[in-house]
N, C-alpha and C positions, 0 to 999 in steps of 0.2 A: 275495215273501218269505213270505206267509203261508204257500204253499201248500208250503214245505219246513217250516216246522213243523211244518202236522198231518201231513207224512211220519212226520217225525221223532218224535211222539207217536203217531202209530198204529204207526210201528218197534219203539218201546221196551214200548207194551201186548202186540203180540207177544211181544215178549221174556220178560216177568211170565210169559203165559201159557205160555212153554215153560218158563220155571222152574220151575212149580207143577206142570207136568206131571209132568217131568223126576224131580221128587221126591215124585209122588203116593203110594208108598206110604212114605214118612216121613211124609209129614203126616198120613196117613190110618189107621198103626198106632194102637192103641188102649193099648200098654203104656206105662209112664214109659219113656223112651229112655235108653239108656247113656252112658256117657262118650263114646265116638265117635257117637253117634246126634243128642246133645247141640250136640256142635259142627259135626257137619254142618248141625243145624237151626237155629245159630244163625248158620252163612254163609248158609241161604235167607235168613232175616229180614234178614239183612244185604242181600245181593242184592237185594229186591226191596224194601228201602227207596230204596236207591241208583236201582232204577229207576223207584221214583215221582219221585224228587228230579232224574233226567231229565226227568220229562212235566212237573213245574211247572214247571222253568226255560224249555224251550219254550213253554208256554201262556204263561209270564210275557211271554216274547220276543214271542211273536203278537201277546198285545195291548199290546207298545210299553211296560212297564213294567218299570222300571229292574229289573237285577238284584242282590239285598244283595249289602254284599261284607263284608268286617270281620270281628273275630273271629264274633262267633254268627250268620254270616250263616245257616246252616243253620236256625236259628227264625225268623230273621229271614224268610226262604222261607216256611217255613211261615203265619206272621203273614201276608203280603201274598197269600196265596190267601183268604185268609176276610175281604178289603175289597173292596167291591162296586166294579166294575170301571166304566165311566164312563156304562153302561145300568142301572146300579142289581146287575148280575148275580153272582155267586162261582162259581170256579170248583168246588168243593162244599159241599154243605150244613154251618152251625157244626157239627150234629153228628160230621162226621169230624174234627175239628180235635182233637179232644184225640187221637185213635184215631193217628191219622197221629205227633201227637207224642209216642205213644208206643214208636212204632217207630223214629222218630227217636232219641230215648234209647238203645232199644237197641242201636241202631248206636253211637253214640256209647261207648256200654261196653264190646260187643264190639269195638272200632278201639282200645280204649288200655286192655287189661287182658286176660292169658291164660284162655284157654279151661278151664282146670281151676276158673277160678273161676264159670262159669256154674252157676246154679240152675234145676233145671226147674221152680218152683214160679213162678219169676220172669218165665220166658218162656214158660210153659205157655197163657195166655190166647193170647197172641199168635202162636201156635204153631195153636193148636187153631180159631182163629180166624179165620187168612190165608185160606182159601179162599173163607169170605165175606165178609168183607172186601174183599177183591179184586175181586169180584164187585159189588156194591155200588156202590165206589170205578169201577169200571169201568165200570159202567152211566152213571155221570154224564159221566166225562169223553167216551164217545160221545156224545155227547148236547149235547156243547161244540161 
């Protein structure tokens, strides 16, 4: 069983990395984005929340711990990556926990409120910032 997890986690970091591909010169232009530039960039951040929120739930799976359910189960996810696993271990460092829950939020906003109400001043860090991030975040989870 384990070994359809890390399929299944090394499926979905695939995936990340075709999306950031896919959209390399959106994230990589240097001007504020337009209306339509805005909400394309804010379905990647969507996207590629959604497929972190794949590889925890598998890593969760791998190592046999429960998966939240309830309403906030989605922080609730989050929270149980940053408790040391039954070797002492996290699946990453505290320091992405806030980083991760910020992209969470943004999904959260962008899933229950229209797109004319996005701000790029709002998603600008998290915009400008996915490619290392990602990077980063992705180094660990090999490394699991």
């Amino acid at each position: 069983m384990h070994k359809a997890h890390i399929e299944n986690i090394k499926f979905q970091i695939q995936e990340i990395d075709k999306l950031l591909k896919h959209y390399a010169g959106l994230l990589d232009k240097n001007e504020i984005p337009d209306a339509v530039e805005l909400a394309a960039l804010a379905g990647v951040l969507h996207s590629f929340y959604n497929g972190l929120e794949r590889i925890f739930i598998e890593y969760l799976k791998k190592e046999n711990v429960m998966i939240p359910t309830g309403k906030n189960w989605h922080k609730s996810l989050i929270d149980c990556l940053f408790l040391p696993n039954e070797y002492g271990k996290l699946l990453l460092p505290l320091t992405y926990k806030e980083i991760i829950t910020e992209y969470l939020s943004f999904r959260h906003f962008y899933r229950h409120s229209y797109s004319f109400y996005l701000n790029w001043e709002d998603m600008k860090h998290l915009s400008i910032e996915l490619k290392s991030n990602w990077k980063n975040i992705k180094h660990y989870l090999n490394n699991k």
